[in-house]
C-alpha positions as CSV (number, residue, x, y, z in Angstrom):
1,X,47.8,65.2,-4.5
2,X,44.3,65.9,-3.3
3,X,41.5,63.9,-2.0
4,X,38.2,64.0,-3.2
5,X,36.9,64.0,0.4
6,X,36.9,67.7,1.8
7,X,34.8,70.8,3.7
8,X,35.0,73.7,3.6
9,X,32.6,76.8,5.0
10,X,32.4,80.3,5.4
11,X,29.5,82.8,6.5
12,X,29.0,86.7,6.8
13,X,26.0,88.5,8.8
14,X,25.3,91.6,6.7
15,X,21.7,93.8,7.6
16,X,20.5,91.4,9.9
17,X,21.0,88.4,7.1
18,X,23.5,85.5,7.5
19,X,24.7,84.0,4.4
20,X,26.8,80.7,5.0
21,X,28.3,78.9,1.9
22,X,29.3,75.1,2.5
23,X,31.2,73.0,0.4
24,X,31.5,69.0,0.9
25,X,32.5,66.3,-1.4
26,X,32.6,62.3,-1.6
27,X,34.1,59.8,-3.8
28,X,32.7,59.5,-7.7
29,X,34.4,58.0,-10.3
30,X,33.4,61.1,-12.2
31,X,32.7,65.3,-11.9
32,X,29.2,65.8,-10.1
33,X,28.3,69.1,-9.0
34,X,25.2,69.6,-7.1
35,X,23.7,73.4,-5.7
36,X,21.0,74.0,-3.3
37,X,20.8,77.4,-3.7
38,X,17.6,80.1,-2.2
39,X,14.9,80.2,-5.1
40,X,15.3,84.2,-5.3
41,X,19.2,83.9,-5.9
42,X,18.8,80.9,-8.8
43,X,19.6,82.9,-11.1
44,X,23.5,82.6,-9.9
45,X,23.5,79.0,-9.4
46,X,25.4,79.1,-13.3
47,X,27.9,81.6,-12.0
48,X,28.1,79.4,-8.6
49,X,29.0,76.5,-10.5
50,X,31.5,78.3,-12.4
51,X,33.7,79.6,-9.7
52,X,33.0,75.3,-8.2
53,X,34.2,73.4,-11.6
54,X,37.7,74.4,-12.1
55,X,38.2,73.3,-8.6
56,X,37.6,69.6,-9.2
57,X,37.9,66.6,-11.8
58,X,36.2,64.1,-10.5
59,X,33.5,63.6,-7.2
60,X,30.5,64.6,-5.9
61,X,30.7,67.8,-4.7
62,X,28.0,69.6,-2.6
63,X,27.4,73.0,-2.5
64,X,24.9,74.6,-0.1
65,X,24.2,78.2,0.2
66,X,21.8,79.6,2.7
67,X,20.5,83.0,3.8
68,X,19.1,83.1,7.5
69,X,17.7,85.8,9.5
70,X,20.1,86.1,12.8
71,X,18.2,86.2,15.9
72,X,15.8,89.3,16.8
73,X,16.2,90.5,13.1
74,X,12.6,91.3,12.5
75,X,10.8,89.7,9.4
76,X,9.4,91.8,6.8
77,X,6.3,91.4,4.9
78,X,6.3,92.4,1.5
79,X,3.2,92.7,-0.7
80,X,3.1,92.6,-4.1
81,X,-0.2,94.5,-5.0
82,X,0.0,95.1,-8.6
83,X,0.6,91.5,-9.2
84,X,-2.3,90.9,-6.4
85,X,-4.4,92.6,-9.1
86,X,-3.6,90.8,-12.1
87,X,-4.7,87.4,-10.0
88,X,-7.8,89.1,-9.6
89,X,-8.4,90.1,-13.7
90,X,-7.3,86.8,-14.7
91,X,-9.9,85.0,-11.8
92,X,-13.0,87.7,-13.3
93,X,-12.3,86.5,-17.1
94,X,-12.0,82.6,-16.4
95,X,-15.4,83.5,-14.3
96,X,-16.7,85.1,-17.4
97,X,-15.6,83.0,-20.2
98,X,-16.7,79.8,-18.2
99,X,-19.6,81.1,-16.3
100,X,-18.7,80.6,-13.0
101,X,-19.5,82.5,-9.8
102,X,-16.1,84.5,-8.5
103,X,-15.6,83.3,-5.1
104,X,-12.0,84.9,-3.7
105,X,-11.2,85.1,-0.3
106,X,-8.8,87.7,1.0
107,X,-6.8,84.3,2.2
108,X,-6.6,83.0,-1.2
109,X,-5.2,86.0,-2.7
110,X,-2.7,85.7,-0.1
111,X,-1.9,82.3,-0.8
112,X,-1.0,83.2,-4.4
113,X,2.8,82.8,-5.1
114,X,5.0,86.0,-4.9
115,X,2.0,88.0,-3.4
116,X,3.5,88.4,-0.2
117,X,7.1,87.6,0.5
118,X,9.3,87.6,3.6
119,X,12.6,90.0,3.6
120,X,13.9,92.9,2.0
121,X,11.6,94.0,-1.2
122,X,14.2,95.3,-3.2
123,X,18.1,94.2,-2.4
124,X,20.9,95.5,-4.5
125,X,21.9,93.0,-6.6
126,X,25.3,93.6,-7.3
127,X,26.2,93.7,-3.6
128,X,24.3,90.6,-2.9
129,X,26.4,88.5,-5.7
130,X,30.0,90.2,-4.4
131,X,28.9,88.9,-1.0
132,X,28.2,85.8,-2.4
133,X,31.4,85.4,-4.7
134,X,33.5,86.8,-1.8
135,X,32.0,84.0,0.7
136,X,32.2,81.6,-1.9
137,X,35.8,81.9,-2.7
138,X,36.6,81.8,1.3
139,X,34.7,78.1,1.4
140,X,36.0,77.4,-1.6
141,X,40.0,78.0,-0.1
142,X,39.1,75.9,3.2
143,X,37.5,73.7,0.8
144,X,40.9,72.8,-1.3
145,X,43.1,73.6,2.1
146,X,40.8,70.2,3.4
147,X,41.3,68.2,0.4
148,X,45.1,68.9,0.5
149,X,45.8,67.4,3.8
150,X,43.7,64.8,3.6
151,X,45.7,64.0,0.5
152,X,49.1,64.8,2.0
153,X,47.5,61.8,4.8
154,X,47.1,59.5,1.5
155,X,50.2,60.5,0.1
156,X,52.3,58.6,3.1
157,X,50.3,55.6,3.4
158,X,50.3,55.1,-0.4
159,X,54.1,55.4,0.1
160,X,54.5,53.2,3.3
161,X,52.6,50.5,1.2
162,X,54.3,50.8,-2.0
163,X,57.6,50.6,-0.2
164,X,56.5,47.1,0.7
165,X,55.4,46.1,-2.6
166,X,59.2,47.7,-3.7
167,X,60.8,45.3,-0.8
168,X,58.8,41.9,-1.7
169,X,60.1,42.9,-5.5
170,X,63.6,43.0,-3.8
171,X,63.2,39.9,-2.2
172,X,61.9,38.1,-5.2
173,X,65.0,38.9,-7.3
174,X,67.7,37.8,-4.7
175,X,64.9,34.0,-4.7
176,X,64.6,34.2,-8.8
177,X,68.2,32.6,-9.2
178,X,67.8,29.2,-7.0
179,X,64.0,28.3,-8.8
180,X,66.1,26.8,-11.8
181,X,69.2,25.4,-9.0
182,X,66.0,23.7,-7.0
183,X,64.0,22.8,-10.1
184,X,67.5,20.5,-11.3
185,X,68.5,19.0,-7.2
186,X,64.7,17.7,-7.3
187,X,64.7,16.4,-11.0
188,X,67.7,14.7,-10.3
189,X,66.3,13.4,-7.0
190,X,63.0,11.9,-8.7
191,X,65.1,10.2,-11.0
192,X,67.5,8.7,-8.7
193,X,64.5,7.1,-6.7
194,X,63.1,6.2,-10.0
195,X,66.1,3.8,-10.2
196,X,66.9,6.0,-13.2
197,X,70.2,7.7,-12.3
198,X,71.7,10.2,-15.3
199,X,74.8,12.3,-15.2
200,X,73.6,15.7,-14.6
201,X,75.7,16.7,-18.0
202,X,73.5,14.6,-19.6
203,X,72.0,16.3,-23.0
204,X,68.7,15.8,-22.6
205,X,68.6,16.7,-18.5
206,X,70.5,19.6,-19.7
207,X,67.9,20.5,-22.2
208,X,64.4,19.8,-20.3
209,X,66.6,22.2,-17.3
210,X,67.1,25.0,-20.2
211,X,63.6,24.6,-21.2
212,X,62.6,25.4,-17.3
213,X,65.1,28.2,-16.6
214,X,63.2,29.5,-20.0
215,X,59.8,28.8,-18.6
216,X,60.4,30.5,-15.2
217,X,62.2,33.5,-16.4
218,X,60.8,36.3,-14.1
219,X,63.3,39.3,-15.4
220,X,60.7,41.1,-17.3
221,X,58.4,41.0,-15.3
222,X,60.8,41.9,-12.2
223,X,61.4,44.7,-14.2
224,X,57.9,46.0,-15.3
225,X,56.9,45.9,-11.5
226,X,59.8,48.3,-11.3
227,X,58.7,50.4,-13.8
228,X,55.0,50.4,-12.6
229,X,56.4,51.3,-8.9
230,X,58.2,54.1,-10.6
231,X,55.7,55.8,-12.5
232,X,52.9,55.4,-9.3
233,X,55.4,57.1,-7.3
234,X,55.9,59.8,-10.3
235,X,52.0,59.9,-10.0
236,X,52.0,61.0,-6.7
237,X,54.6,63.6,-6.8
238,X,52.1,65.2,-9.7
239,X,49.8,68.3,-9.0
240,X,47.6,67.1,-11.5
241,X,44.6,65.0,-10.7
242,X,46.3,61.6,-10.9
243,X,43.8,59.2,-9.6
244,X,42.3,57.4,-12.5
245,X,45.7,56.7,-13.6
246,X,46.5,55.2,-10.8
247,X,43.5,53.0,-10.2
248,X,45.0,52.4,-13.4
249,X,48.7,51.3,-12.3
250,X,47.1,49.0,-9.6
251,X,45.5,46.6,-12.2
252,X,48.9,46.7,-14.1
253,X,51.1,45.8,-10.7
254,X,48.4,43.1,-9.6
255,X,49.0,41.5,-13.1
256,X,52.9,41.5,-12.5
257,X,52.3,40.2,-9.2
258,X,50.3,37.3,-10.5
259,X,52.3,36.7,-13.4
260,X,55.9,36.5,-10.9
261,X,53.1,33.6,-9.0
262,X,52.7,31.3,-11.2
263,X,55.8,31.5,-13.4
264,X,57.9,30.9,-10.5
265,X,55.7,28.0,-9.1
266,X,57.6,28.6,-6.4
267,X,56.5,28.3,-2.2
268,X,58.9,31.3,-1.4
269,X,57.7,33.4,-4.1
270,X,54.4,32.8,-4.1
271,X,54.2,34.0,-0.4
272,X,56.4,37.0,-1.3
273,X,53.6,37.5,-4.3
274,X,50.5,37.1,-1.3
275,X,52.4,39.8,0.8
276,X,52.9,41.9,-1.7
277,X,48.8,41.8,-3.2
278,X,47.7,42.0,0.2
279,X,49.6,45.9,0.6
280,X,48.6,46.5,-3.2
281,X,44.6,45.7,-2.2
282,X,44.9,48.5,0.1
283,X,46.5,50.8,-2.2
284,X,43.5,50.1,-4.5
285,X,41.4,50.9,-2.0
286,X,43.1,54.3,-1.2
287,X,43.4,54.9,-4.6
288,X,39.5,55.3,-4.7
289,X,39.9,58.2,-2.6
290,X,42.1,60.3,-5.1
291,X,41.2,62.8,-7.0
């Protein structure tokens, strides 16, 4: 079981360059990858996301790549002259065809995007991508390795809670049998001091207490909150990405839980039922931090 909470970061200094790769997500009910990657390497971010994807089913996941000069690496200046030229042709015929005086300053020209850039003028493609992939992998590894424990954390405070919710279950089967016993000793008591006194094996006593024991029947769903507590825990023995079916499971044990309330009508059980709600709100709430 994994959270969708995690970090993870690597870095390599190659030629006076540091590349760092950092990896961060939060919760999201679905998959959202987002890459800040430099301009020059863009055409990677595809490949980037590929290697990200498999890695995740749901979150927002943040993935930042950066390539700094390390300190007393000089800059370099690189000037792109042929493209330099073109800006001038293009500025001479827009002069011409709209008869317009030229007026370029060196300053300009220098302003014009890609004329001058900072850094190596040509880098080898093919080793810049390996060293990309290879950091990549490395944040992604620290990346998973964060989300595991954080889920491994989840994993025994899910279990810790659900153990409760198991107990208050346990407890609510051993009160289920004296709702009907206390249901007949106060009937009988209203109609003793109702001056109406009946012999307990009286038919129609007998048949408004079988209509009752009917009514407040809690063995199915005793034993759907069983089965629900079951599969969770089944859930979070799973490798798989489990969380939307337990957000899932929750809704189904809080409607057990409410359904034991107020079929029982019964002070005991409805306090068992608050205890029990009260654990499964914060399962809920963990829940929303499961992948």
């Amino acid at each position: 079981m994994k959270s969708m909470t995690g970090f993870g970061r690597a870095e390599a200094t190659v030629e006076g360059d540091r590349l760092s790769v950092e990896i961060s997500s939060v919760n999201r009910k679905q998959s959202d990858i987002v890459i800040s990657i430099p301009r020059e390497w863009s055409a990677w971010e595809s490949e980037v996301r590929k290697l990200v994807a498999p890695q995740v089913s749901r979150g927002r996941v943040q993935v930042q790549v950066k390539l700094e000069r390390v300190n007393g690496a000089s800059n370099r200046l690189n000037v792109d002259e042929a493209l330099a030229g073109e800006y001038l042709q293009v500025m001479d015929r827009l002069a011409m065809k709209f008869n317009l005086p030229r007026e370029v300053s060196l300053q300009d020209l220098l302003r014009a995007q890609g004329v001058v850039t900072i850094g190596d003028k040509e880098a080898p493609a093919e080793d810049l991508w390996q060293l990309l992939e290879n950091n990549l992998k490395q944040a992604l590894q620290a990346f998973r390795q964060s989300r595991e424990r954080e889920g491994e954390h989840l994993l025994q405070d899910l279990e810790a809670r659900l153990k409760i919710i198991e107990d208050v279950r346990i407890a609510i089967v051993a009160l289920a049998p004296s709702v009907v016993t206390q249901y007949r000793e106060a009937l009988r008591k209203r109609l003793d001091e109702a001056g109406l006194p009946l012999p307990m094996e009286d038919e129609r006593l007998l048949r408004e207490i079988a209509l009752y024991a009917d009514r407040t029947d809690l063995s199915e769903e005793l034993t759907r909150l069983q089965g629900h507590i079951d599969e969770f825990r089944r859930l979070m023995g799973s490798n798989e990405p489990q969380g939307r079916a337990m957000d899932f499971l929750t809704q189904e044990l809080n409607r057990e839980l409410n359904t034991l309330s107020s079929k029982a009508n019964n002070t005991a059980i409805a306090h068992l039922v608050v205890s029990g709600k009260t654990e499964l709100e914060r399962i809920r709430e963990q829940v929303q931090n499961i992948e």
